[in-house]
Phi, psi and omega in degrees: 000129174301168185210115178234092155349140164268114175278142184289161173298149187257184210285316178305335177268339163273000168238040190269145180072000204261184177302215149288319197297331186275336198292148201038006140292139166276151181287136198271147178268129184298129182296169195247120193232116172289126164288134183223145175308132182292153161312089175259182232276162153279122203321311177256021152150151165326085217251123190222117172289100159289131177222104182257091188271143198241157159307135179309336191287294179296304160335308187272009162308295173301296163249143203263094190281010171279151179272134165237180194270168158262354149327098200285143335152091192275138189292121182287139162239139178240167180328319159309307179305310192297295178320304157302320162300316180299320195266348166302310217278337207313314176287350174276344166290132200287162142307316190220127185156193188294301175259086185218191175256013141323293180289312149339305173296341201264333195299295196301325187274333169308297179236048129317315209231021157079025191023057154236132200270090169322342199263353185263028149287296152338272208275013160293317179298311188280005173260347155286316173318305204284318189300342181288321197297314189298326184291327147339289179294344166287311174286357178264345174309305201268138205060345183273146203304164176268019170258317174303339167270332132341290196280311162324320173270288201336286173261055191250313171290345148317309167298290192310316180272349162295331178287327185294311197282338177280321159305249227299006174274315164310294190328293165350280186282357174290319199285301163301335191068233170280131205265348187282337184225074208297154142318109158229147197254161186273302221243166176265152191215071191329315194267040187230146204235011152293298197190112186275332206255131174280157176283332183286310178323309191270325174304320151313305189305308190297285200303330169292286231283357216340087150182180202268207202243357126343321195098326193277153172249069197266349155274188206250132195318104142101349169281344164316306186310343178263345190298333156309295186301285231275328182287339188298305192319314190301286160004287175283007191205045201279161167091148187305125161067018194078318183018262175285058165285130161076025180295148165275320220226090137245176195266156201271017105353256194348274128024282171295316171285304208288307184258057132279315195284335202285323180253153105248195186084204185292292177353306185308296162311320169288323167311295173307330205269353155289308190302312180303318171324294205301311189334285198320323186281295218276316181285341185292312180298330180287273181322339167286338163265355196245348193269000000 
């Protein structure tokens, strides 16, 4: 069976009755809007979204967008920083062990001297003498008479006490520096064999007792009392520009000039006649020993 579509009305029967204006126009057809369910509201009350947008100017105000390193950051210590720290801690550094003041002394002399030791040229040369002497006395054994062998050992023991005296002589002199202008040390040391006792030690020793550890009193009333202070000062600010701050070992120069800038008066005077002590003590002994 065929199938004939019912044709829609045409415009004049749909606008029969209608105004003028429309009359014998076609009509536009309305577009077509799906109805959709409104948003609804929220049960307990409105909720409202702030978006506060900032300017690149502004932004980087607020946050901070430099790159930095992660790196932890290394402590400068410079000579100065080092000494201090060294004149807090001294007496608390062990004598002897890996961190002590052994080590330090033996580390500093090494490249004092270009880590090289004077005495072991010495005592190389005299340990090739006892190897000559012992071979000497080896070929002489068999058949040689009992004075040669005698006279053999004698001076075999001989050598052995010129290698000591010759050791402790170096030490003597490493200990003085120069003897017209001796090494004088700050802190005391038993095992230093010129003058064991430190300049701050005798300088305690003036100012208790006032007079020196002689017995003698060459100072002027009542100027003892500053000589602990003014050598510490010096101690701690010795030298043109600090230079020798927290210095151990200077020479009785030095010494000198350094709590000059430190004193004046009579302080002063009393101050040279400690240093000539020790000077004087430290050259005597030297010589007492080396002669």
């Amino acid at each position: 069976m065929a199938y004939n579509p019912t044709p829609p009305p045409s415009p004049a029967s749909s606008n029969r009755g209608g105004n003028k204006l429309t009359r014998g126009k076609p009509s536009m057809a309305k577009p077509f809007v799906e109805e959709v369910e409104p948003t609804p509201s929220p049960v307990l009350g409105d909720i409202k979204f702030q978006k506060t947008i900032y300017s690149q100017d502004a932004f980087r105000k607020k946050v901070d967008v430099s790159i930095s390193e992660l790196k932890p950051k290394k402590e400068k210590i410079d000579i100065q920083g080092f000494f201090k720290q060294y004149s807090k801690i001294f007496f608390d550094i062990p004598k002897e062990g890996i961190t002590s003041h052994d080590t330090l002394i033996r580390e500093s002399m090494d490249y004092f001297n270009d880590f090289k030791d004077p005495k072991d040229e010495q005592i190389k040369d005299l340990e090739g003498q006892v190897e000559a002497l012992n071979n000497r006395i080896n070929r002489h054994i068999i058949g040689a008479n009992k004075e040669d062998i005698i006279e053999s050992a004698f001076e075999a023991s001989s050598i052995g006490e010129d290698l000591e005296e010759q050791a402790e002589n170096t030490s003597l002199l490493l200990e003085i520096g120069n003897p017209s202008d001796p090494n004088i040390y700050w802190s005391n040391d038993s095992t230093r064999l010129l003058f064991p006792d430190g300049l701050k030690k005798t300088a305690q020793y003036a100012e208790d007792n006032e007079q020196l550890p002689n017995g003698n009193n060459p100072f002027e009333e009542g100027n003892q009392r500053g000589l602990n202070r003014d050598i510490n000062d010096a101690y701690d600010r010795g030298g043109d520009s600090n230079i020798r701050q927290y210095q151990e070992i200077r020479t009785y120069s030095e010494w000198k000039a350094d709590t000059d800038r430190r004193s004046s008066g009579g302080e002063t005077r009393d101050i040279v006649l400690l240093l000539d002590y020790i000077k004087d003590f430290t050259k005597q002994t030297y010589e007492d020993m080396t002669s």
